[in-house]
N, C-alpha and C positions, 0 to 999 in steps of 0.2 A: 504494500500500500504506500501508495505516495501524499505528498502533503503538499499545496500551494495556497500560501497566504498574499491576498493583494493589498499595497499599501497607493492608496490614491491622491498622495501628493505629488507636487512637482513644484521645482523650483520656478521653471518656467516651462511654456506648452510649445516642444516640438513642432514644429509646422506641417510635419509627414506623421504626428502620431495621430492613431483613433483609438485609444486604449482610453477605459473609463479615467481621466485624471481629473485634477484640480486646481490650479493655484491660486486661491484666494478662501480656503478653507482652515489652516491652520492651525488657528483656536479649537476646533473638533480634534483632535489627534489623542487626548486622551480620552476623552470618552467613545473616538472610535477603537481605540486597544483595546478597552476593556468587553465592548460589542463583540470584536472578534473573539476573548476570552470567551466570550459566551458561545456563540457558532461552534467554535471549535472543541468546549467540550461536548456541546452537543451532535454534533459529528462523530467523535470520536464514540459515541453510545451507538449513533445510528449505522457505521461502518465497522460495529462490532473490534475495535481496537482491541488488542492483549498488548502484553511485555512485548517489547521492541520486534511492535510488529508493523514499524515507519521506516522503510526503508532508505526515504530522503524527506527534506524538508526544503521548500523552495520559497522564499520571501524575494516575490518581483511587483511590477507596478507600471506607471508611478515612480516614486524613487523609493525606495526602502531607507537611506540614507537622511534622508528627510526629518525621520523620528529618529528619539534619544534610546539608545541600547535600555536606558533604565525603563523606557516604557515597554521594549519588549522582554524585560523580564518574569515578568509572569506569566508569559504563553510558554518560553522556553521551560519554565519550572512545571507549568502543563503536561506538554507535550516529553518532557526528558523520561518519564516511564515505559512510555511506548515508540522510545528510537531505537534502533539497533545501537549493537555499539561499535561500528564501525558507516553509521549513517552519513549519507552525502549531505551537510547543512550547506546549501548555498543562500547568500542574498547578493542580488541586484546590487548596485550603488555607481551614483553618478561622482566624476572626478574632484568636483567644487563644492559638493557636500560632504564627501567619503572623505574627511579629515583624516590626520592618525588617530584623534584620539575616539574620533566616530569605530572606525576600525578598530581600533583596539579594545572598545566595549563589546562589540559585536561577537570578536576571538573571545574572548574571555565568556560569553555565554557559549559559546562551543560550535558558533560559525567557521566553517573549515574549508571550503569557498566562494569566493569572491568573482562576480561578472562585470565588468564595467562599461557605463553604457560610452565608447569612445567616440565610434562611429569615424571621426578622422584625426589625421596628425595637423588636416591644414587649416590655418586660423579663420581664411576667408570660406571656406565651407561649412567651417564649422557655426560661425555667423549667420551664414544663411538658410541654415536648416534651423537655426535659433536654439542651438546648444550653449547651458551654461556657464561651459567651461572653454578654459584654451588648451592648446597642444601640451605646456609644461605641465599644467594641472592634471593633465592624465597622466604624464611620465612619473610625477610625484606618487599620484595616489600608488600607482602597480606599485611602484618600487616600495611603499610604505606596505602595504599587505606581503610584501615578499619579508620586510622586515622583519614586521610582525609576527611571522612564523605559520603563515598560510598556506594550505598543501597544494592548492586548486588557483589560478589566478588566470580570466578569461575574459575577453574584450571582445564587442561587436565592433564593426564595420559597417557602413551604406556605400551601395555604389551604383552607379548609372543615373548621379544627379546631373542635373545639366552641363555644367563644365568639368565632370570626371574625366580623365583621359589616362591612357592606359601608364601615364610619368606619373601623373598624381597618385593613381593608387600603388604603384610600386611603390612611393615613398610610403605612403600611408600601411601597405605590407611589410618592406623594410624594416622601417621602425617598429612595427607592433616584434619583431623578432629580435631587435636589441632588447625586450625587455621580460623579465621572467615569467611568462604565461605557458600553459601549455593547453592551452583552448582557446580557438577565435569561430564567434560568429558574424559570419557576413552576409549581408541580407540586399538584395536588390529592392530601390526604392519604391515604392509599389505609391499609388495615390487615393487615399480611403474619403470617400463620402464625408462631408462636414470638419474636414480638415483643415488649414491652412493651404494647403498647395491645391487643395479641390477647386479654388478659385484662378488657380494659374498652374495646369497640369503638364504647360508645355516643360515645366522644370525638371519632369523625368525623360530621361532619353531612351530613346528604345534600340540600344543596342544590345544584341544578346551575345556576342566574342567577348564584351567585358566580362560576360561572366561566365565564359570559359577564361579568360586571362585570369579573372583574380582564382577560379579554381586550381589554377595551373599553377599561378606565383604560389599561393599559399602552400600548395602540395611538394612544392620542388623541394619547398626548406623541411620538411618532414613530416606538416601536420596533414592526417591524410581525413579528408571527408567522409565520416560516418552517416553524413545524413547532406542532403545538396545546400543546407546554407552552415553545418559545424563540422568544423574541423578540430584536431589537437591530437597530440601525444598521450591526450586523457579524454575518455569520453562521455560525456555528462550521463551519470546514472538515470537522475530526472527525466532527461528529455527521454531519455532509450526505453523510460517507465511510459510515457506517453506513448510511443508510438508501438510498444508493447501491450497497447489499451489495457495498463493494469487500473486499478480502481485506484481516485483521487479526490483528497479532500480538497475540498475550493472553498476557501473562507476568505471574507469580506465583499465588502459594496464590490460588484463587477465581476467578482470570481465563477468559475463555473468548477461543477464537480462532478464524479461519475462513480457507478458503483453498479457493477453487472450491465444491465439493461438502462439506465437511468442517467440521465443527465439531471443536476443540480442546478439552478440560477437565484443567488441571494440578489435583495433587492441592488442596483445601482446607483440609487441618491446617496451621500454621505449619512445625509439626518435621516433619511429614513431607514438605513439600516443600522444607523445609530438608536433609534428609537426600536426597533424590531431586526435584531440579527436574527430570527428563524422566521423571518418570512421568505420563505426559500418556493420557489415556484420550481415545479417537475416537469422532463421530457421521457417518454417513456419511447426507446432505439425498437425496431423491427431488426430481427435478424440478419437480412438484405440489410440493411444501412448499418450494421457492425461488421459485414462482410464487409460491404464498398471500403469502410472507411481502415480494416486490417489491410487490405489491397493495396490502397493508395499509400498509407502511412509504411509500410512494408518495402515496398518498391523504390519509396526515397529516403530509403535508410536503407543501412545494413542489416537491419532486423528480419528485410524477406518476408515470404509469406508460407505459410505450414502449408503444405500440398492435401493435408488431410480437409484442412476447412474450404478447399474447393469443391464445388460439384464436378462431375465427370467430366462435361463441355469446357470447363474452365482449366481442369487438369490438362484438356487435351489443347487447348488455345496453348494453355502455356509450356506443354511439351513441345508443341512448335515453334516458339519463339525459341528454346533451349537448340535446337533443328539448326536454328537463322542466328546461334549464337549473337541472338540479342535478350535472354536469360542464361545463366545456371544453375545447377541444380545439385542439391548433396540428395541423402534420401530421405530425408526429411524435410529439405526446404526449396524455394527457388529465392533467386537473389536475382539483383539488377546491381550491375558497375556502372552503367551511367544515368545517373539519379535525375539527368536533362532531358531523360526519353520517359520518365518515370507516369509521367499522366498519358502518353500514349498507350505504353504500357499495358497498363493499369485499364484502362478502357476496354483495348482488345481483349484483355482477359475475362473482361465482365460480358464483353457480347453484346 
């Protein structure tokens, strides 16, 4: 079982995000801790938790950085019965909040990875996406979490904004490799409904070699893609949980959760799931749409897909692709190497 808690502040609002955020709520922050307090041991009743039967715990957002480690002290005193003891703690943290000593409150509760949202090394990019940080500020924090004695140290990347060009992102690869990480996620800029760039879309380009270039730069230095936007020498347990469709706590305003057949949605207003953390609205999956979604999630990852949860048509689709070595296959699984044919794929096999 995995764990995702969302924290919904933000220093400032991305221009490319559409993740439930905030920035003009910051006086709620502790009465939304203690909301999520509430969610989450309620959760923990309904997902049937034992002794360390959390295999990771995921604090993203939003920024996570945002709130004072003392505020999430008492979820971690929560949740510490039912982690493993060798559980992947990761949180999120932006480079201009993620202080040392933010960090270093965060370790000392027993976060043991760290993701930073970097996105670029370049100052005028990073301006114009409206990140609140600079180039140095991200070199500081890594190197601060490396200090600090963190096992896990992980940076995203955007690429294919308007003036990406294939020098800019080498730099921007480059450098992410002078510094002690050993997981980057790189994410092509994609343009979401009610967003800042929804108004001027022309700001994504549509080149798709960029992204085989940053695949290619990334993988030459050794981190090799598990899944088409993560890469690393370490591969995020969480995410592998997701496309594993194992069962996941999703706690706070915006969070989603799952459990067997079931999708979870707590409310998304701050106060109102301040006022009510169990008002959680249900999706109940059809078998077909847990297939689709093992299919797609499987083919762009390394996770594959179990040859037994196909029907026979699908088995025999996908013995052909094995044919036209554009799958492989152990005897248990098939697998797809190039995670950019991944929804073609995935399609033909459903029929």
């Amino acid at each position: 079982m995995l764990v995702y808690i969302h924290i919904p502040y933000c220093d400032s609002k991305c221009h490319y995000c559409s993740f439930n955020t905030y920035v003009d709520k910051f006086d709620t922050r502790e009465a939304y801790m203690h909301a999520l307090y509430k969610q989450l041991s309620f959760e923990l009743e309904r997902f049937g938790a034992t002794n360390q039967s959390i295999e990771t715990l995921f604090i993203g957002g939003g920024t996570p950085s945002t709130v004072s480690p003392e505020l999430y002290q008492p979820i971690f005193e929560l949740l510490k019965p039912y982690l493993e003891k060798n559980a992947e703690i990761t949180t999120e943290a932006n480079p201009n909040s993620a202080t040392k000593e933010w960090l270093g409150g965060m370790f000392k509760l027993g976060v043991n990875r760290v993701s930073f949202g970097v996105q670029s090394f370049n100052a005028t990019k990073l301006k114009a996406l409206n990140r609140a940080h600079n180039p140095q500020q991200a070199k500081d924090a890594i190197l601060h979490a490396e200090a600090l004695g963190y096992k896990h140290i992980s940076l995203d990347l955007i690429y294919n904004y308007q003036d990406d060009s294939k020098a800019l992102l080498s730099y921007d690869i480059e450098t992410a490799f002078t510094l002690p990480i050993d997981h980057i996620s790189a994410y092509e800029l994609t343009i979401e409904n009610g967003t800042k760039f929804s108004a001027t879309p022309e700001v994504r380009q549509e080149d798709e070699n960029l992204a085989f270039f940053v695949t290619q730069e990334i993988e030459k230095r050794g981190f090799k893609a598990y899944e088409i936007s993560n890469f690393g020498s370490y591969q995020s347990r969480h995410n592998k949980g997701y496309w594993e469709i194992k069962d996941y706590i999703g706690a706070g305003a915006g969070a989603v959760g799952f459990l067997k057949d079931k999708r979870f949605y707590p409310t998304t207003g701050i106060e109102n799931y301040i006022e009510n953390p169990l008002h959680i609205t249900e999706e109940i999956l059809t078998c077909d749409e847990l297939l689709t979604e093992k299919i797609f999630l499987g083919l762009r990852s390394n996770i594959g897909i179990e040859k037994t949860a196909l029907s026979p048509s699908m088995q025999q689709r996908a013995a052909f692709l094995c044919e036209e070595k554009k799958l492989n296959a152990s005897d248990t699984h098939y697998y797809n190497d190039d995670f950019f044919l991944s929804d073609e794929l995935a399609l033909y096999i459903l029929g």
